[in-house]
C-alpha positions in Angstrom: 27.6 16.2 105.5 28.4 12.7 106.0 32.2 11.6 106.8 34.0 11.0 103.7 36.1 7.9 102.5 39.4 9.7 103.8 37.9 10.2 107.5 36.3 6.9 107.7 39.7 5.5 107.2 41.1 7.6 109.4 43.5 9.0 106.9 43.0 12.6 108.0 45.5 15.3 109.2 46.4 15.8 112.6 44.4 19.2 113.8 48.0 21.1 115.1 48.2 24.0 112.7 48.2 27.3 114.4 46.9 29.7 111.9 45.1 29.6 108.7 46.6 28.5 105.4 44.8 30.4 102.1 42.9 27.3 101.3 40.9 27.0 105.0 40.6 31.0 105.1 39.0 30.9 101.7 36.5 28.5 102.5 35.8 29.8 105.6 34.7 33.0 103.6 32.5 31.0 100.9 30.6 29.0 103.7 29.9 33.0 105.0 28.8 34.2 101.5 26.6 31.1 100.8 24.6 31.4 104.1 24.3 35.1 103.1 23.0 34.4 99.7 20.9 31.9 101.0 19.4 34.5 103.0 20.5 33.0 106.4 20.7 36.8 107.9 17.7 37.6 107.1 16.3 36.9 110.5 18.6 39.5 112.0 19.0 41.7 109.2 14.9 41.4 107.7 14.4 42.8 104.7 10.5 43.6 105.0 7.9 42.7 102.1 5.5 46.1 101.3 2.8 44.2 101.4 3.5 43.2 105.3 4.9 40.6 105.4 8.1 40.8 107.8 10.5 38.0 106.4 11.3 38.6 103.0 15.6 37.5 102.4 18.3 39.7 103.7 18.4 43.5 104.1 22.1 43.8 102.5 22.5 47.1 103.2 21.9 46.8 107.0 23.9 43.4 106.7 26.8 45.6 105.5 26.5 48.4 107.4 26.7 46.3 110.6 29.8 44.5 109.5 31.1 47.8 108.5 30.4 48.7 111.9 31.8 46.8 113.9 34.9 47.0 112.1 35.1 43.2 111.0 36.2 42.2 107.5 33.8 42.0 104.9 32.7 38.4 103.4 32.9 39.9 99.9 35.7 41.5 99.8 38.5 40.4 97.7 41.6 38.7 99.5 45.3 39.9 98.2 46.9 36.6 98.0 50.6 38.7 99.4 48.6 40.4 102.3 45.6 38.0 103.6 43.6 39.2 106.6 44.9 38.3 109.7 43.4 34.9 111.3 41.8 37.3 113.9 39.9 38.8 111.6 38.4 35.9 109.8 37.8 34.6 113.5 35.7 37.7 114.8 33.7 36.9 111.4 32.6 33.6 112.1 31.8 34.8 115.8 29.9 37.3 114.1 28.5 35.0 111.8 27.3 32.6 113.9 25.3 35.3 116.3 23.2 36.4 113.6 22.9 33.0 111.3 19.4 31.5 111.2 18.2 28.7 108.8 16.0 29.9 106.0 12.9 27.6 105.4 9.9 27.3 103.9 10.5 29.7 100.4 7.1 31.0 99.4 7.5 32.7 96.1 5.8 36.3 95.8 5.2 37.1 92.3 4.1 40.2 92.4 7.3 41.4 94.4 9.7 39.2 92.6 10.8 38.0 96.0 10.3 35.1 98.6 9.3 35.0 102.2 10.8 33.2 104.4 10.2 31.5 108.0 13.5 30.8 110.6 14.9 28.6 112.9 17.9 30.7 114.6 18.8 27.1 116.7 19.1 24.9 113.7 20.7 27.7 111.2 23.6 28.4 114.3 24.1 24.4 115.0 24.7 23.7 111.7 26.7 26.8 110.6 29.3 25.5 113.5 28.7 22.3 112.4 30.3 23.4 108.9 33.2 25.4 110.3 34.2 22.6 112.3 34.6 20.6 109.2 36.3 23.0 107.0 38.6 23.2 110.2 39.3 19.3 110.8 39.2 18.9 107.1 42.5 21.0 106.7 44.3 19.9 110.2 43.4 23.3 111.8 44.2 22.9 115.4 40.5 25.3 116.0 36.9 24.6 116.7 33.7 26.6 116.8 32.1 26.1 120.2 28.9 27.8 121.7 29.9 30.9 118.9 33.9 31.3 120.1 36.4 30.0 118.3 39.0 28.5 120.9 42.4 26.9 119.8 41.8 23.2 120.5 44.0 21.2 123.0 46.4 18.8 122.4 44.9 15.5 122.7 47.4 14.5 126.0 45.6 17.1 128.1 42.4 17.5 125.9 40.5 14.7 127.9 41.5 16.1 131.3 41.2 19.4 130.6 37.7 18.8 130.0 37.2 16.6 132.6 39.0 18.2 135.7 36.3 20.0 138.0 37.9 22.7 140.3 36.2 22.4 143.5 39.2 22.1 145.9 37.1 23.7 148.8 39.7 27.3 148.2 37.4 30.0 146.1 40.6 31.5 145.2 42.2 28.2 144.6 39.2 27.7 142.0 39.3 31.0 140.2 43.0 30.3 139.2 42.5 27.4 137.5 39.5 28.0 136.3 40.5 31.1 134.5 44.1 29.5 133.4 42.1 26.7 131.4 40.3 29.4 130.1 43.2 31.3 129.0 45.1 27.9 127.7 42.4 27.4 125.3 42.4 30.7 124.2 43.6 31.4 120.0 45.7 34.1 121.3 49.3 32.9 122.0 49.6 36.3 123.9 46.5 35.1 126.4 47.9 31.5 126.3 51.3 32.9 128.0 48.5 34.2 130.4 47.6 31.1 131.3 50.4 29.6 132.5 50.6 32.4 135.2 47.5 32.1 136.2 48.6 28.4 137.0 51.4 29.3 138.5 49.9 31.5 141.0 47.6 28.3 141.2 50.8 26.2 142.3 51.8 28.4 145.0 48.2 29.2 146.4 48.2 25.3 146.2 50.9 24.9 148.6 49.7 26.8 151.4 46.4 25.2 152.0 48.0 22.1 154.0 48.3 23.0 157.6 52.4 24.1 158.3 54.4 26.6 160.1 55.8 28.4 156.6 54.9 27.2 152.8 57.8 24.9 152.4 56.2 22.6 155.3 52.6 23.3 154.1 54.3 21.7 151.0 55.9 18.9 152.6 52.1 18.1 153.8 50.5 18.2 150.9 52.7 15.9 148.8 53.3 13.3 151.8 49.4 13.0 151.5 49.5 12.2 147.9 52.1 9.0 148.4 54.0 7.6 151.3 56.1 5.3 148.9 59.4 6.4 149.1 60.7 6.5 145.7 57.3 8.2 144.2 57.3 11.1 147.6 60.8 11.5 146.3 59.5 12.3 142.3 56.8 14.5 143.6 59.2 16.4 145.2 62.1 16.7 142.7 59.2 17.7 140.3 57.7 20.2 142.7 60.9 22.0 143.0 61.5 22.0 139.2 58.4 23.4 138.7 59.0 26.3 141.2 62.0 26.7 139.4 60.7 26.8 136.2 58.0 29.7 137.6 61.2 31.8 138.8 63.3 31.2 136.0 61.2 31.7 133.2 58.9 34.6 132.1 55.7 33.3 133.5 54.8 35.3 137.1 57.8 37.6 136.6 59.2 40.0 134.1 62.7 41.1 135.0 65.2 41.3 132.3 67.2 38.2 133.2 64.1 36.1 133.0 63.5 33.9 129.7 61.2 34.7 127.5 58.5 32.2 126.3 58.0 32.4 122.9 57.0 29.1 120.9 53.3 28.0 121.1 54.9 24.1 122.0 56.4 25.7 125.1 53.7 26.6 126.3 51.8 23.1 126.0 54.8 21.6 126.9 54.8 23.7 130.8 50.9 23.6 131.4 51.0 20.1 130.7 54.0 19.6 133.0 52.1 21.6 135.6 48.8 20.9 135.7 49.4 17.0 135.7 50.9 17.9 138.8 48.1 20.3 140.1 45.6 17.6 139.0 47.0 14.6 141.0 48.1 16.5 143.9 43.6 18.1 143.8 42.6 13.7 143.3 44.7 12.2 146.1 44.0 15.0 148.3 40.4 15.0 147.8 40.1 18.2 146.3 38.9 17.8 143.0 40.3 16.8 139.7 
């Protein structure tokens, strides 16, 4: 579908939200019922002409049983307005969906069976059944996006770019998995998984510090970021931001869990300290020749 008169003048909402509002999760659900009445399962779930041919629409009952199966919501089942499904649940869906989605083409009408066969192309059926989340999901500001079958948590635009861009080969394996796997976990939907992440960069930061040649970490420190700049007022930033940062890992709940810690508990905070963190990690990988 083409871009309508609202996007092409950019007057579209900002794709923040955090969970689904009844209007995306019900259309969500119809795009999933319209691709199964338009026998877009039936690749996966074939529902086998008597007269042998193998493609006839949808088996269902197999279709069902499957869902059924693996415990995810039904498509047709009726929502309670007071007790929606949780966003989880319309998310493993769409995973689900989007595995087993192929484009129905080529209708040939068999009289005799009162039915139609079909031919399929699973490629073009999955691109553009992501291509129709994605829309419903920009469309109503939904900070989400369906990409290669996951639904990840898009973002936010100051660290999109770089996130993206950033390639982790700092010449430290270990150095690599960390940061690797925290990018991972910061685009995760799972706020739970996003507090993961910023451990995971964390034990990144301090890994980072040791890798410049020093007689304990604080001078392996003092090494690395007299590298980066030998102006004296910008060494001096680095540094005061460094130590925050370390401070920030001690004080709040993010490598330890002791009572007097503080917990992290707002979505924002955790944007706001990854970003924080890995513009540091990043500059300190680009002007040390590691990467970034």
């Amino acid at each position: 579908m083409k871009k309508l008169f609202t996007e092409r003048q950019g007057i579209i909402k900002p794709r923040v939200a955090e969970s689904l509002d009844d209007t995306t999760r019900s259309a969500l659900l119809t795009l999933i019922r319209a691709r199964i009445d338009e026998e877009w399962f039936g690749l996966a779930f074939p529902d086998k002409c008597s007269d042998g041919y193998a493609y006839a629409g949808t088996d269902f009952d197999k279709l069902e049983n499957t869902i059924a199966g693996y415990g995810l919501l039904s498509p047709r089942q009726q929502i309670d307005p007071d007790a929606p499904p949780a966003d989880g649940a319309i998310f493993d869906l769409i995973e689900f969906s989007y595995e087993h989605v192929a484009e129905a083409l080529d209708p040939q009408y068999h009289q005799y069976m009162s039915h139609s066969h079909y031919t399929y192309d699973q490629e073009s059926g999955r691109e553009k059944f992501a291509s129709d989340v994605n829309r419903i999901f920009e469309r109503n500001g939904m900070g989400f996006e369906l990409l290669d079958g996951e639904v990840s948590r898009l973002a936010p635009a100051v660290i999109d770019q770089s996130l993206i861009e950033t390639l982790f080969q700092t010449g430290d394996a270990t150095l690599n998995t960390l940061l690797e796997t925290a990018r991972q976990k910061f685009l995760n939907r799972d706020i739970d998984v996003r507090r993961e992440a910023l451990e995971k960069l964390w034990d990144a930061w301090e890994r980072l510090k040791t890798l410049e040649p020093g007689k304990d970490k604080k001078g392996s420190t003092r090494a690395l970021l007299d590298r980066v700049s030998s102006e004296p007022e910008f060494r001096d930033r680095l540094e005061q931001e460094a130590t925050q940062l370390t401070a920030i890992g001690n004080k709040f709940m993010i490598r330890h869990t002791e009572t007097d810690k503080v917990p992290i508990v707002e979505s924002s905070q955790i944007d706001y300290f990854f970003h924080r963190m890995f513009a540091l990690i990043r500059l300190l990988l680009k002007e040390t020749d590691r990467g970034g």
